[in-house]
N, C-alpha and C positions, 0 to 999 in steps of 0.2 A: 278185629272188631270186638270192641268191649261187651259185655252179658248184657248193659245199658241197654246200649246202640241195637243189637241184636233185637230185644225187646219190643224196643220203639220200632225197628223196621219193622219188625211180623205185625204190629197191634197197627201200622199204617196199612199196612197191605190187607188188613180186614177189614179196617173201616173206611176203606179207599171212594166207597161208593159217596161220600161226600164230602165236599170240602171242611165242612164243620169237625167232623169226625178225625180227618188229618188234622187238623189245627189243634182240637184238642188236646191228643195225645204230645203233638209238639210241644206245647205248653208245658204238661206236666214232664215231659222230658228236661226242658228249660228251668225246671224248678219252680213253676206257676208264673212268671215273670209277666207283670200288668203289658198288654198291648198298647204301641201310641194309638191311639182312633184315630191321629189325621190322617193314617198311611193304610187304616182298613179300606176296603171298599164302602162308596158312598150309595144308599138309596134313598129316593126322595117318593114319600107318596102323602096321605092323607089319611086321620086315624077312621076308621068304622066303628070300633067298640075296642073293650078292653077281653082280654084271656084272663079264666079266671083258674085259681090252684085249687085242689079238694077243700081248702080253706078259706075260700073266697077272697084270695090274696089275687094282687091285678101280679102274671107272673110274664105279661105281653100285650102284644097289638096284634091288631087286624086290620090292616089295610086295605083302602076301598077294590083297590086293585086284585084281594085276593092273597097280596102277600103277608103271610104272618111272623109278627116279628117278636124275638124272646128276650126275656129280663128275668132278672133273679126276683124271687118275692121279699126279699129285706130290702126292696128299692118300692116295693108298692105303695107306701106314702107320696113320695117323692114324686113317682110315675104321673099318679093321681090328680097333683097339687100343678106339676106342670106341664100335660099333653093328654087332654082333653077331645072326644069323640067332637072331628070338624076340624080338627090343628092340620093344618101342610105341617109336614117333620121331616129332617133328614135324618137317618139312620146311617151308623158306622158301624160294619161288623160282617161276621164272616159269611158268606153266601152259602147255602146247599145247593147241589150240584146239580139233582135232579127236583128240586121243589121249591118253589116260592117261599123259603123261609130264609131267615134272617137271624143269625146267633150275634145280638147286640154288643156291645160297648160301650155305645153312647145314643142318644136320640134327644136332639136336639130341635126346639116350638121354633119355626122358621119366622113366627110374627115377633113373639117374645122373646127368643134369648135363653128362656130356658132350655136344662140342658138335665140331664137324667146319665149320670153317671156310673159306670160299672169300673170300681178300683179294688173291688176284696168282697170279702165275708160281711155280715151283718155288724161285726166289731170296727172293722174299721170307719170310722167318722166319716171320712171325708170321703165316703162310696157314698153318702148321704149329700153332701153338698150340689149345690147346683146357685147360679148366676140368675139372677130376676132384674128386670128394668123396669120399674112403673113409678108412678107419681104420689107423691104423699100429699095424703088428703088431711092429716092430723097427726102433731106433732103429741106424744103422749112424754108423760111426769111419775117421779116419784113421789111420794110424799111431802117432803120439802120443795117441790119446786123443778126439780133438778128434771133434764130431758134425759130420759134413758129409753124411750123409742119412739118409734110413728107408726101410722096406719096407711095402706098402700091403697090407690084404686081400685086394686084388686082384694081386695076385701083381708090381703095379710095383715100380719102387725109382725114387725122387725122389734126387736130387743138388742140393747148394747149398754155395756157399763156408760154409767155417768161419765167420767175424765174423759173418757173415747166421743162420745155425744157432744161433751164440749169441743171436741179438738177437729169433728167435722159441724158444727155450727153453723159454717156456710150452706151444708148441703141440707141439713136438716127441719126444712124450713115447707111451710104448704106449700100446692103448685109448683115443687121443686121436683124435678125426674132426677132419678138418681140410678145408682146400679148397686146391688148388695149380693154378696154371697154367702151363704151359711146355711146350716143344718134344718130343718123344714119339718113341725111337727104339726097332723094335722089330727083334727076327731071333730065329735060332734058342734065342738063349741065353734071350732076355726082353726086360721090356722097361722103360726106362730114359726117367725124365722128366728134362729140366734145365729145376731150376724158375726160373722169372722172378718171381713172386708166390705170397705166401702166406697163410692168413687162416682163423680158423675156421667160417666160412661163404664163400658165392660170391661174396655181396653185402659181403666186408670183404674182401677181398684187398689186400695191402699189398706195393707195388712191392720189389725187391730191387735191392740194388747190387752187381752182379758185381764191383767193384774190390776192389783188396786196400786195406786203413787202412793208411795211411803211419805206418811207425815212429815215434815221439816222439822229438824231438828233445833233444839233452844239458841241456838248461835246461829240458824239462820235467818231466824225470822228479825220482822223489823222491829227495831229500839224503842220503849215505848215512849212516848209524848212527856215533853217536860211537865212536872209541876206547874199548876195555874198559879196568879198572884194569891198570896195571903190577905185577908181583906183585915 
């Protein structure tokens, strides 16, 4: 048995008293390796309030039932923006043994679709992402004209380069339900997605290319118009 292994057994057998505490260390034995959430265990209840940090960062839930469920606080935007005190949610994550809490991974709005995702640290982006479904009430412009986002019933506003705007067109239209996923910044003003994906359900979302389309080049563009008659 390697010094590793050895390690990892003693640091399980102390913190044996709860599943969370086994997992843990498994983890970091694993080398931090992100968990799938469909194969955690599933709980389903209803939010009471938020947990708050010495910082007033939301860092959990409180379920009416009593069970208290935890997140990291570089997800409290995110938390905020999608699972709101009165949401039915389902929770992915590890059980304690002896206490109605819940070491998260994922918690997901059973009405909406959102989804509050735990993949890493605060650096990584796409711990921030999450899947929204609502209907666009106004389609927004840039100064020439051009659509580079809209405003949701839900009072967001999605952003997306122009080329990408044009090239979902169809979907981008009032009265149109749509599904977006991307990074979720909220404050006092609102609150503001920059989407990465787009699709008219959850289950079609189509990747976006942040880059800007390289100008055409002089040999491809079209030949100009003959000379008119000389008068």
């Amino acid at each position: 048995m390697t010094n590793r292994v050895r390690s990892t057994a003693a640091a399980l057998l102390l913190l044996g008293g709860t599943a969370l505490g086994a997992a843990t260390v498994f983890a970091q034995a694993r080398g931090g390796l992100a968990y799938d959430a469909s194969q955690l265990p599933q709980t389903k209840g209803i939010v009471k309030q938020y947990t708050l940090s010495p910082r007033g960062e939301i860092d959990g839930l409180l379920l009416t039932d009593g069970t208290e469920v935890k997140l990291p606080p570089h997800l409290s935007t995110q938390t905020a923006f999608a699972l709101r005190p009165g949401d039915a949610v389902t929770v992915r994550g590890l059980k304690a043994r002896a206490l109605p809490l819940v070491d998260a991974v994922s918690v997901t709005n059973d009405a909406t679709g959102a989804m509050v995702l735990d993949q890493g640290g605060p650096e990584d982006r796409s711990a921030a992402s999450e899947v929204i479904t609502s209907k666009i009430v106004a389609v927004l412009h840039g100064k020439r004209g051009e659509v580079n986002g809209a405003v949701l019933d839900n009072g967001a506003q999605l952003r997306l380069p122009p080329h990408e705007a044009e090239r979902f067109a169809d979907l981008l239209k009032p009265d149109q339900t749509i599904s977006v996923r991307g990074e979720s910044t909220k404050n006092a003003l609102g609150t503001v997605i920059e989407t990465t994906a787009l699709g008219a359900t959850p289950d079609r979302l189509a990747q976006l290319d942040a880059r800007r389309p390289k100008p055409p080049r002089p040999d491809d563009r079209a030949p100009p118009p003959p000379p008119g008659p000389r008068g």
